[in-house]
C-alpha positions as CSV (number, residue, x, y, z in Angstrom):
1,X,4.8,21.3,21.1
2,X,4.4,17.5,20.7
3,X,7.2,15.0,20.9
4,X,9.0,13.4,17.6
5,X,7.5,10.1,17.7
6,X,7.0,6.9,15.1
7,X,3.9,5.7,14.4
8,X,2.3,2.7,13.2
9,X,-1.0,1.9,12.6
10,X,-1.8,-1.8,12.1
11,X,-4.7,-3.3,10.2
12,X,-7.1,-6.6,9.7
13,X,-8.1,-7.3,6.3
14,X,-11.0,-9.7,5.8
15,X,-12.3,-9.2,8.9
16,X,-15.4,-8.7,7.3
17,X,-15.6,-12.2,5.4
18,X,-14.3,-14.0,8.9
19,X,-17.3,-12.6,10.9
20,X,-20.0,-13.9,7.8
21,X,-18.0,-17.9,8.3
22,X,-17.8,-17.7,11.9
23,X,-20.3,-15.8,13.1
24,X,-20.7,-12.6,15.4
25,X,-19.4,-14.0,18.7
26,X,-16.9,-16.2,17.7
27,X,-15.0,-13.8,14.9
28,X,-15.7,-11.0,17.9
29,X,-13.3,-13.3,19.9
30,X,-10.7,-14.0,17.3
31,X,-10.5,-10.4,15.9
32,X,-9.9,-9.2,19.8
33,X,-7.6,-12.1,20.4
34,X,-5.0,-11.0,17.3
35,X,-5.9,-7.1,18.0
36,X,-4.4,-8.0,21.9
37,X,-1.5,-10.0,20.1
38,X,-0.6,-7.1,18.0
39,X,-0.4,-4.5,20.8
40,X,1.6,-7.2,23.1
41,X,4.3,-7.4,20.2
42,X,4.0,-3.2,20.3
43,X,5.1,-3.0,23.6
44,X,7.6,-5.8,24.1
45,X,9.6,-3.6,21.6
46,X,9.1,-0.6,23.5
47,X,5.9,1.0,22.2
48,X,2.6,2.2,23.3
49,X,-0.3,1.2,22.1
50,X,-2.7,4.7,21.8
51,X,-5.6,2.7,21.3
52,X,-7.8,-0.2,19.3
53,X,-10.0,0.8,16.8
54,X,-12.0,-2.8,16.2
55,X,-9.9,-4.8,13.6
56,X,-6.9,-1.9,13.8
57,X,-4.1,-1.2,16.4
58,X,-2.2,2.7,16.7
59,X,0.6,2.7,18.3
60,X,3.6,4.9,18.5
61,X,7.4,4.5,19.6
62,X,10.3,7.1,20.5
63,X,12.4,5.2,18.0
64,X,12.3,4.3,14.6
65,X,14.3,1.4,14.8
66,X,12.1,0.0,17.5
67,X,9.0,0.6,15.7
68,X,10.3,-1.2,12.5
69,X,11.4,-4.2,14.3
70,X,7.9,-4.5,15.7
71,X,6.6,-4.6,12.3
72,X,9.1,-6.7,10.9
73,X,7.9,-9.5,13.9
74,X,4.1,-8.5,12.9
75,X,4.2,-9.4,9.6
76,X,6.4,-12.5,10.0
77,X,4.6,-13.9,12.9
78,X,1.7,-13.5,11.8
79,X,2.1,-14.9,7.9
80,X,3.3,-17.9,9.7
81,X,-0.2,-18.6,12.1
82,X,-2.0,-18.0,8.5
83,X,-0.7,-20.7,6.8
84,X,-2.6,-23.2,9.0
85,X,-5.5,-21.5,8.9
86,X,-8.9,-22.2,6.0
87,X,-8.4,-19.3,3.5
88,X,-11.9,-18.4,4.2
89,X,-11.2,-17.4,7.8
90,X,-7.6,-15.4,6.9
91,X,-7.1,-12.1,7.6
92,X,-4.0,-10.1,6.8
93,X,-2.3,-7.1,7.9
94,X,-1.2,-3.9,6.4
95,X,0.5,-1.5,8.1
96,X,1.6,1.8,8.1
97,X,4.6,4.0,9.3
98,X,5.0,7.3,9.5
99,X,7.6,9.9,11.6
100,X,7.1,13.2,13.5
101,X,5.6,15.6,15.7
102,X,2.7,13.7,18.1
103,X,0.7,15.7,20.4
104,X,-0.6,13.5,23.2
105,X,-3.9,15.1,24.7
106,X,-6.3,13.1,27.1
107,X,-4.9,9.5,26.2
108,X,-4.9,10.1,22.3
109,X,-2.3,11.4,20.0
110,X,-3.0,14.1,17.3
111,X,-0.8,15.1,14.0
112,X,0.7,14.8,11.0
113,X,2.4,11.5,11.2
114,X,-0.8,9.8,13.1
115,X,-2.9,10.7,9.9
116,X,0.2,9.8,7.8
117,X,0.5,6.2,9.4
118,X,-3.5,5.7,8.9
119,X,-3.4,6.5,5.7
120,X,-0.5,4.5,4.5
121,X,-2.0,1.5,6.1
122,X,-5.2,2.0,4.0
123,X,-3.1,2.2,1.0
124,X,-0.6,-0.6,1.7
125,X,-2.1,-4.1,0.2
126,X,-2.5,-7.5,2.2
127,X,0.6,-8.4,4.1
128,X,2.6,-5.4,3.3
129,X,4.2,-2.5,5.1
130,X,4.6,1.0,4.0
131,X,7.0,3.4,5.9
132,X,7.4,7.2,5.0
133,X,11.4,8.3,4.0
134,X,11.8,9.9,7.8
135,X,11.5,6.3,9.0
136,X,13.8,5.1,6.9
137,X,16.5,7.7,7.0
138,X,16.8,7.0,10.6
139,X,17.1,3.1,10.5
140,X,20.9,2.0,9.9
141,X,22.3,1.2,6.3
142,X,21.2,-2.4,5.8
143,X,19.1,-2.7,8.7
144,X,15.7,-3.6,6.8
145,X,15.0,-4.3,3.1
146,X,13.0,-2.1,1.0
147,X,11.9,-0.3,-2.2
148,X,11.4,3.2,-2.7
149,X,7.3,3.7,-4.5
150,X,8.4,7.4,-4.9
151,X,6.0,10.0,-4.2
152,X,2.6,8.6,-3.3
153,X,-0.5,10.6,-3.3
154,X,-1.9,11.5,0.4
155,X,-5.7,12.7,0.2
156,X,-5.4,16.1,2.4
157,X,-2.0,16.8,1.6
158,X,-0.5,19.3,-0.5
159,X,2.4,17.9,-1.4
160,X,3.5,13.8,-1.8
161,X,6.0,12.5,0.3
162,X,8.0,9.9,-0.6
163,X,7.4,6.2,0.4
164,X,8.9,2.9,0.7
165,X,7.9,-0.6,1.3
166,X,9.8,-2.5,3.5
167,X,9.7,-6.1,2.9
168,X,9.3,-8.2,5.9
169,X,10.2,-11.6,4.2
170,X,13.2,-13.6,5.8
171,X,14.8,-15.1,2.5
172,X,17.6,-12.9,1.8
173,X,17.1,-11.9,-2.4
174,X,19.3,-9.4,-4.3
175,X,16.5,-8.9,-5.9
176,X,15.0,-7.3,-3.4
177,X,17.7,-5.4,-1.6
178,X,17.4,-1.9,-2.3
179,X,20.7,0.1,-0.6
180,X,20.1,2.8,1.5
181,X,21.7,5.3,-0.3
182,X,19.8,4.8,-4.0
183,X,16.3,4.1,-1.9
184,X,16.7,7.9,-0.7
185,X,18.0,9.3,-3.6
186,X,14.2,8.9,-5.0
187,X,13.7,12.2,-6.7
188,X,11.4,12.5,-9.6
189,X,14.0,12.7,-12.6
190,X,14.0,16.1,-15.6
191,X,12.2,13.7,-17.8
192,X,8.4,13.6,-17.4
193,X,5.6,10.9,-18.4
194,X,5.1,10.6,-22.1
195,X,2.5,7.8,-22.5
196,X,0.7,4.7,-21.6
197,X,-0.1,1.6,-23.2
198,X,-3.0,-0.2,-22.2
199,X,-3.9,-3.8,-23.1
200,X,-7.0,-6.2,-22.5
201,X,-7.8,-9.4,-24.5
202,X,-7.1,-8.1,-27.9
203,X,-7.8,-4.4,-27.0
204,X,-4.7,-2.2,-27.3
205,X,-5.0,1.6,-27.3
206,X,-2.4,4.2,-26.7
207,X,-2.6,7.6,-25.0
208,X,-0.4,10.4,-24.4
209,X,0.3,12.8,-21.4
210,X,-1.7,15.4,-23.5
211,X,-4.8,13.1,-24.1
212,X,-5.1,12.6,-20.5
213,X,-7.7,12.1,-18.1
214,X,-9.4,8.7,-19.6
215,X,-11.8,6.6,-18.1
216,X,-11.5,2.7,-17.7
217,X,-14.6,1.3,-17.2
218,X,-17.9,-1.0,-18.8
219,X,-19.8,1.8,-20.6
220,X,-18.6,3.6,-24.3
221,X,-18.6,6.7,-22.2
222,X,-15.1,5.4,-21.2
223,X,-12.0,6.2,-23.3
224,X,-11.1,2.3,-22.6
225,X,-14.2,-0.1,-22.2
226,X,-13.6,-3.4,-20.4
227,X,-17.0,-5.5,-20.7
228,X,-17.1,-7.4,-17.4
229,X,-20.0,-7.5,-14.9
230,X,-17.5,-6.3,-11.9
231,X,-16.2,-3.2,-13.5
232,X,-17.9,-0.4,-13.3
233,X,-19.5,1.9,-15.7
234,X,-17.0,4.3,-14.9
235,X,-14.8,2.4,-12.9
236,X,-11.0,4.2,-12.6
237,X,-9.5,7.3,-14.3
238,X,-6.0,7.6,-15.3
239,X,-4.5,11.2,-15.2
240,X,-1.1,13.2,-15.6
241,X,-0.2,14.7,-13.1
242,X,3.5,17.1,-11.9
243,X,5.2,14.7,-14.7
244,X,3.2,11.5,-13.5
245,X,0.8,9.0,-14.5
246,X,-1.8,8.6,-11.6
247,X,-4.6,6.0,-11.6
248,X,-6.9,6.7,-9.9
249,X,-10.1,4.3,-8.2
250,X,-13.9,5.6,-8.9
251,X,-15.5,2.4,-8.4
252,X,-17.7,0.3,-6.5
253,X,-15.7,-2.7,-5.8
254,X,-11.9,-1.5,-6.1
255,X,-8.9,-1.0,-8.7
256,X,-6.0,-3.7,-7.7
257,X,-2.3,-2.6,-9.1
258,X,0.7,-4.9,-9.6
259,X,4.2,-3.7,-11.3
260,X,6.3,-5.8,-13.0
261,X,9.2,-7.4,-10.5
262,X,6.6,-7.7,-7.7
263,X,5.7,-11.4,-6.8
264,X,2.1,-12.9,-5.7
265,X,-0.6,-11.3,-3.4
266,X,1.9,-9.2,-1.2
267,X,2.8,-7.7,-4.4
268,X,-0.6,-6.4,-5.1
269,X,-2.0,-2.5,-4.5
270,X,-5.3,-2.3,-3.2
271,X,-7.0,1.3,-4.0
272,X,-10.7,1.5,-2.9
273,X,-11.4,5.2,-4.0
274,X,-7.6,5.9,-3.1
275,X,-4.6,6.5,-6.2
276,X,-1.3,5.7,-6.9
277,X,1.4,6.9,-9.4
278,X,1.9,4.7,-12.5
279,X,5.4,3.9,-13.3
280,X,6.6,1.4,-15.5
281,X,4.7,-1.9,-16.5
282,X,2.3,-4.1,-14.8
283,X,-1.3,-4.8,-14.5
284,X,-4.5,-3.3,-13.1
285,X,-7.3,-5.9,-12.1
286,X,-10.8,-4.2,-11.9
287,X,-13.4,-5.4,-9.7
288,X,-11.2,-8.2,-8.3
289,X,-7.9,-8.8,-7.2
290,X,-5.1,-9.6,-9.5
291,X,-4.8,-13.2,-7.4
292,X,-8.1,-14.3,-9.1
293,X,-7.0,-15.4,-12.1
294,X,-10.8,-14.5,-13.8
295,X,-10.2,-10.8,-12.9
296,X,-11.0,-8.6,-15.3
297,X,-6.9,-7.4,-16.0
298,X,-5.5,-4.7,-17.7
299,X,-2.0,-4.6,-18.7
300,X,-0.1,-1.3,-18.8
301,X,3.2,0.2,-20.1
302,X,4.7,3.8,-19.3
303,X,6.8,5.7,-21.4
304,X,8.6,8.7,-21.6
305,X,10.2,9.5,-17.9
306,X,8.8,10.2,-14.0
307,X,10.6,6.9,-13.4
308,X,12.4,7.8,-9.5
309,X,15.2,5.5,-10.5
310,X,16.0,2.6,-12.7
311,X,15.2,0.3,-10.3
312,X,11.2,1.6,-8.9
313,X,9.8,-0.3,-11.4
314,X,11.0,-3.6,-9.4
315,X,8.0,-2.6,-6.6
């Protein structure tokens, strides 16, 4: 049997567009510079760092609360050394978090929560932090901000656990308080998805559970056409699914997600052939991110139930 264990699994985004301005040897040396950052701050707060996978950093921590301030100094630390540098060389980091059994064998860990962490990190857009509910449930009331996202899709798992963003920003906001005790009362309500409202330029088109799957995409194969060069023929597929309304990303260059109550890039969900559960209103950029203001956008409005709770609409 392994031991209970948090992990995290922190990761560079950009890297890719830092190594074509700087060059092989000199992004090399500044990817491996903030990779050797991030596992210093891992283990000043008690944590081991597993291993480095190029751009990404695993490690894991007997203690929740230790692994969440680590984060919490990640994300703050580093938004700060962005801010002086050319956007073109920026690269941000998404992180995930995830509690429970580890099994240590020849230096690396195995299980469900190492899989868990990877994967939430993948999901989680620039400069955010995602943290399954057995993280959260053992961090004191008040201790960290965050927003329950409700049950979030996991490719090669049965059944969705629950997840919640913490958010790393000093400012105190009411706004974005979310109390312990309604953050983990986030069960999917008797009343299920009815419909969803879709809106681009002067395109509006309606579409109930029942009429579900459609297609977004470029092509009159798809149940909603957006005519753009970046959006694929067949570019994302909405479906209903256990009482939801999942979108879900087919395409080429990725399917960005923002709900309304969320604020600028950190706001933003990135899904490169990934999902996520449709709640509310907001807006789905297609073959860009929502932060370029040309993107191809798509506004959306839920009806009809699978909200969590009144307030997971204000991601």
């Amino acid at each position: 049997m392994g031991a209970n264990s948090t992990v995290i699994f922190a990761d560079l985004t950009g890297s890719t567009r830092v190594f074509e301005a700087m060059g092989n040897e000199r992004a090399t040396d500044t990817v491996t510079r903030l990779t050797q950052w991030i596992a210093g701050v891992c283990e000043a707060h008690s944590g081991r760092v597993v291993k480095m996978l190029g751009d990404g950093v695993l490690a894991i921590f007997s203690a929740a609360d230790a692994a969440t301030a680590a984060v919490l100094e990640l994300q703050r630390n580093h938004q700060k050394r962005l801010q002086a540098w050319p956007i073109q060389l920026r690269m941000d980091l998404q992180i995930g978090v995830a509690n429970g059994e580890v099994l240590e064998v020849d230096g690396d860990c195995y299980g469900d929560a190492v899989n868990l962490a990877s994967r939430l990190s993948d999901l989680a857009g620039p400069g955010q932090i995602w943290a399954t509910a057995s993280v959260i449930t053992q961090l004191r009331e008040g201790e960290v901000r965050h927003r329950s996202l409700g049950p979030i899709n996991i490719r090669g798992k049965n059944e969705m656990p629950i997840v919640h963003r913490i958010d790393w920003q000093e400012e105190h906001s009411e706004f974005l308080t979310m109390p312990a005790a309604l953050a983990l009362s986030g069960r999917v309500q008797d009343s299920t998805f009815g419909q969803i409202e879709l809106s681009w330029l002067d395109v509006r088109s309606m579409f109930s559970a029942s009429q579900l799957p459609i297609h977004l995409g470029r092509v009159d194969d798809a149940q909603f056409v957006v005519n753009d060069p970046r959006v694929s023929r067949l570019h994302a597929r909405i479906e209903a699914r256990q009482g939801g309304c999942v979108l879900v990303d087919v395409s080429t260059y990725g399917t960005w997600v923002r709900f309304h109550g969320s604020a600028g890039v950190s706001g933003e969900i990135s899904l490169r052939r990934d999902e996520c559960v449709l709640h509310g209103s907001g807006e789905i950029g297609l073959g860009a991110p929502l932060s370029d203001f040309t993107a191809p956008t798509i506004s959306f409005n839920t009806t009809g139930g699978n909200l969590l709770l009144s307030r997971r609409d204000a991601r």
